[in-house]
Wavefront OBJ file of the C-alpha trace (Angstrom):
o trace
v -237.929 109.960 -20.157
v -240.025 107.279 -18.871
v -243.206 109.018 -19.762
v -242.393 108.237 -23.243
v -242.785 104.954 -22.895
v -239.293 103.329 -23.251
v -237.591 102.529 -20.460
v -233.385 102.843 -20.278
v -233.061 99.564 -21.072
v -235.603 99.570 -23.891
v -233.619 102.777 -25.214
v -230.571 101.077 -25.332
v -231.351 98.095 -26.556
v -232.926 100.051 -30.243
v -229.662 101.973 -30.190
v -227.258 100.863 -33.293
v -224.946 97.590 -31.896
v -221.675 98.735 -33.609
v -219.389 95.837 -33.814
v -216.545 94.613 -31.325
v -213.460 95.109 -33.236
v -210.000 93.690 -31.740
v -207.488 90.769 -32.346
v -210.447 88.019 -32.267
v -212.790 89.896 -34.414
v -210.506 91.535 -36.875
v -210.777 93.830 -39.698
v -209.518 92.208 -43.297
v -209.031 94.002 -45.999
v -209.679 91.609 -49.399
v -208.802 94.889 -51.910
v -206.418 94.629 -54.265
v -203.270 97.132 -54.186
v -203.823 100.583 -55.325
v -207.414 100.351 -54.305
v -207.389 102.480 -50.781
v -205.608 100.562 -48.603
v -203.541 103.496 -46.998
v -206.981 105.079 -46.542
v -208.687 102.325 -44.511
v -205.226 101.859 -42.163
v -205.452 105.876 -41.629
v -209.410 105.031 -40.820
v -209.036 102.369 -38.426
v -205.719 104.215 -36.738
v -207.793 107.227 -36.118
v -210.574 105.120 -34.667
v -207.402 103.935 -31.928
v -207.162 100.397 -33.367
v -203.742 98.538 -33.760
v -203.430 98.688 -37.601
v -200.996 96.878 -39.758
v -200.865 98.329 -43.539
v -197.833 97.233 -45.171
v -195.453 96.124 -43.037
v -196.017 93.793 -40.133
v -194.317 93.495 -36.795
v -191.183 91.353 -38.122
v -191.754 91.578 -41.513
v -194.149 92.235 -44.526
v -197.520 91.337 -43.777
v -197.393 89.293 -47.643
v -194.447 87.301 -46.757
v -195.968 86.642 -43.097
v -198.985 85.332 -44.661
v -197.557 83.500 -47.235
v -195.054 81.481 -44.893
v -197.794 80.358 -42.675
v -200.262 79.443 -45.310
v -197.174 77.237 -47.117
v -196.606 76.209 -43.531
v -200.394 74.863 -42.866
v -200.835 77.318 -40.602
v -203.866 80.002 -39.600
v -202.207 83.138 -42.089
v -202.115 86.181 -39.356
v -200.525 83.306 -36.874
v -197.634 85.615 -35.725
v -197.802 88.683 -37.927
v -198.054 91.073 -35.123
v -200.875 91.933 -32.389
v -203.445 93.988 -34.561
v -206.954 94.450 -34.741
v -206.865 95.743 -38.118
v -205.430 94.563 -41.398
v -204.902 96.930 -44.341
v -203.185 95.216 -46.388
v -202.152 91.263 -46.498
v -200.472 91.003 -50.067
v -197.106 91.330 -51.300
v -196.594 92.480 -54.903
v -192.643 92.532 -55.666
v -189.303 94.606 -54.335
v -189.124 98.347 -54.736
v -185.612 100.616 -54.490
v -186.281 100.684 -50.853
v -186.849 97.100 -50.671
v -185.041 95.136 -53.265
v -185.266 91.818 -51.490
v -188.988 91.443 -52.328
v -187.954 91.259 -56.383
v -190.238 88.812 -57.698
v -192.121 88.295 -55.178
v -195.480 87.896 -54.940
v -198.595 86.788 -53.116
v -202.321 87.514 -53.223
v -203.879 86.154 -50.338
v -207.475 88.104 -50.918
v -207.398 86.281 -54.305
v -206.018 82.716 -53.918
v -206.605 81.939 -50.094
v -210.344 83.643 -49.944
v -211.689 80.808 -48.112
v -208.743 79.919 -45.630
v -209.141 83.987 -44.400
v -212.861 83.451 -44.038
v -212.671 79.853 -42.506
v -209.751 81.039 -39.401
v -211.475 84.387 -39.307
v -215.039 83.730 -39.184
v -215.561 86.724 -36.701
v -213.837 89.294 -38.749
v -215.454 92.381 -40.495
v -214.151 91.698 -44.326
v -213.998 95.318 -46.101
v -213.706 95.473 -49.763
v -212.614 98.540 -50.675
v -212.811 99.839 -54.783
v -212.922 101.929 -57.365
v -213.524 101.945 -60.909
v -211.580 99.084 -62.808
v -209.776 101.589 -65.054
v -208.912 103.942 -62.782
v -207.075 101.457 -61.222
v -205.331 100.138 -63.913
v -203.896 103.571 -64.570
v -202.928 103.613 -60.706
v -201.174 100.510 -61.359
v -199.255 101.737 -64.141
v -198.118 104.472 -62.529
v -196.534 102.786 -59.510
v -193.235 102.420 -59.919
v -193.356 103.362 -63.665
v -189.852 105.452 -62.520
v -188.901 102.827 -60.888
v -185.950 101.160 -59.840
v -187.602 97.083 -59.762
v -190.349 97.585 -62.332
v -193.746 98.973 -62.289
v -196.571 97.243 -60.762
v -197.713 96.586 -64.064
v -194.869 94.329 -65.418
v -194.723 92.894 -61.379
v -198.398 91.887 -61.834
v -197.594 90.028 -65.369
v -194.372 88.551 -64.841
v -193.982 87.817 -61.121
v -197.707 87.149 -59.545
v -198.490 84.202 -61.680
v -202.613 85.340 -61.392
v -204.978 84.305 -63.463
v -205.592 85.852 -66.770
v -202.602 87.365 -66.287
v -200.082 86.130 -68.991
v -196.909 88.435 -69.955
v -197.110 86.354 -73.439
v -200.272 89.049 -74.150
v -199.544 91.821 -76.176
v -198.847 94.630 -74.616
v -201.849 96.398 -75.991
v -203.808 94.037 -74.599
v -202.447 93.720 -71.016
v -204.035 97.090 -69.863
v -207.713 95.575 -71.088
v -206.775 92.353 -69.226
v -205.536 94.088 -66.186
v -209.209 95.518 -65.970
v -210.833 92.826 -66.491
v -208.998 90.644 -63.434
v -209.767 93.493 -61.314
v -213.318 93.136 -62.337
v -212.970 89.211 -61.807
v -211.931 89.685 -58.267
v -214.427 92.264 -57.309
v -216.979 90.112 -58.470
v -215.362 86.886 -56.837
v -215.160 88.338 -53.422
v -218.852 89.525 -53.495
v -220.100 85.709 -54.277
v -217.981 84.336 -51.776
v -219.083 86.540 -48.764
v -222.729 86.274 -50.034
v -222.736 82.791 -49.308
v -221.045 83.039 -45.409
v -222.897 84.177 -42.965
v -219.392 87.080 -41.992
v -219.863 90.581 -41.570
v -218.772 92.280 -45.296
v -218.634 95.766 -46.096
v -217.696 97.309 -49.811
v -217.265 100.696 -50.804
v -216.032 102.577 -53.267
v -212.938 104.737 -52.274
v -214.356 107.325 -55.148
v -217.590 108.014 -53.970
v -217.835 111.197 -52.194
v -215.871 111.432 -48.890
v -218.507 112.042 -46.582
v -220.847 108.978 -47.649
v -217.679 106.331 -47.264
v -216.887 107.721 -44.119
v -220.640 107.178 -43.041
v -220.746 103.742 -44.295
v -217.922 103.006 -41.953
v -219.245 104.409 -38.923
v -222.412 102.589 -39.156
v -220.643 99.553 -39.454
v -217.938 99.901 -36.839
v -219.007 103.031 -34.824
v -215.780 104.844 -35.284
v -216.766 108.811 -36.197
v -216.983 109.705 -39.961
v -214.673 112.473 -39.171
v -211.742 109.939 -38.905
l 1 2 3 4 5 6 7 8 9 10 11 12 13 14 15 16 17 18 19 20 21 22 23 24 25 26 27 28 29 30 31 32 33 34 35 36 37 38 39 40 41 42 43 44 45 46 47 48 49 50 51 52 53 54 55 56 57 58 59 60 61 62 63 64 65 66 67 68 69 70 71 72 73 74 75 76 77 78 79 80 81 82 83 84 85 86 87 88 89 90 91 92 93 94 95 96 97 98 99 100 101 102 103 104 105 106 107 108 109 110 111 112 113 114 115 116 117 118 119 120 121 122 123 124 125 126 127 128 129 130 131 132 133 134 135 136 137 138 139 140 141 142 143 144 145 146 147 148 149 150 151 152 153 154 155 156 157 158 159 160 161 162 163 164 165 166 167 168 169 170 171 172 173 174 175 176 177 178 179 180 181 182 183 184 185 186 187 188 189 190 191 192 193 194 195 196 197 198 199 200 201 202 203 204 205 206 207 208 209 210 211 212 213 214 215 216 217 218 219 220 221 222 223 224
């Protein structure tokens, strides 16, 4: 339609740039557990990315991590050939994996700046809800359980800040929050100041307008 007075190239050029997304500009998930992680692996899988969530190529994406980080080296190095990463942490062993009792690592919280600083390229998501609804998703993982809930994991095991299992346990729930507030917050600050793409969204708000959000920032249809 040249008679409108944009040429091809001048059409595509306004068009929306959606961003390259593959193993050297990855996707990096910095939410905590419990806060839609499952959701953005099914988002990024039905957009036909490689997508870790969990579980990594050898091993646990967490333990992965952690080994390289302790080992000085960049923390996907050798976690599998992905484009997408769900979920980097490990919080503790479960019936169907009781080698991971007591363990623990938090990557998104204590090695922020190493992701951003090997991953400059990536698209850092930061997915959330409200701080109380996921404290009573946290107590309810594993509260049946055969290693301990989450809960007692994230008190006695994880070693985070604020996070003492000396507190009373009427005060733990009320602390809980508050450290998921904490990170939220922390996460925001830190990508503020870099100059990485960062998307947040809350994994409550209506379906439709999440799913929009992510197709304007990575072009993969809202109906994934």
């Amino acid at each position: 339609h040249e008679e409108w007075g944009l040429s091809r190239a001048d059409r595509e050029s306004a068009a929306p740039q959606h961003r390259v997304i593959n193993r050297g500009h990855p996707v990096i998930n910095l939410g905590l557990p419990k806060s839609g992680s499952s959701s953005v692996q099914d988002f990024f899988k039905c957009g036909g990315l490689r997508t870790s969530h969990y579980q990594c190529s050898k091993e646990e994406c967490g333990i992965c991590v952690r080994h390289n980080v302790e080992a000085g080296r960049p923390p996907l190095n050798g976690c599998g050939e992905y484009d997408v990463w769900a979920q980097l942490d490990v919080d503790g062993g479960t019936k169907h994996r009781p080698w991971l009792d007591h363990q623990c690592f938090l990557p998104q919280v204590t090695h922020l700046s190493e992701l951003h600083e090997q991953y400059p390229d990536a698209l850092f998501v930061l997915p959330t809800r409200p701080a109380e609804h996921w404290v009573a998703s946290v107590n309810g993982w594993g509260a049946a359980g055969s290693y301990g809930a989450m809960h007692q994991r994230f008190f006695e095991d994880c070693h985070l800040p604020g996070l003492d299992s000396a507190l009373p346990i009427d005060a733990q729930d009320q602390r809980l929050a508050q450290f998921y507030y904490n990170h939220t917050l922390s996460v925001r600050k830190f990508m503020a100041a870099q100059s990485a793409a960062f998307l947040e969204f809350d994994i409550e708000e209506k379906e439709e307008l999440v799913a929009a959000q992510l197709e304007d920032a990575t072009g993969i249809p809202a109906s994934c």
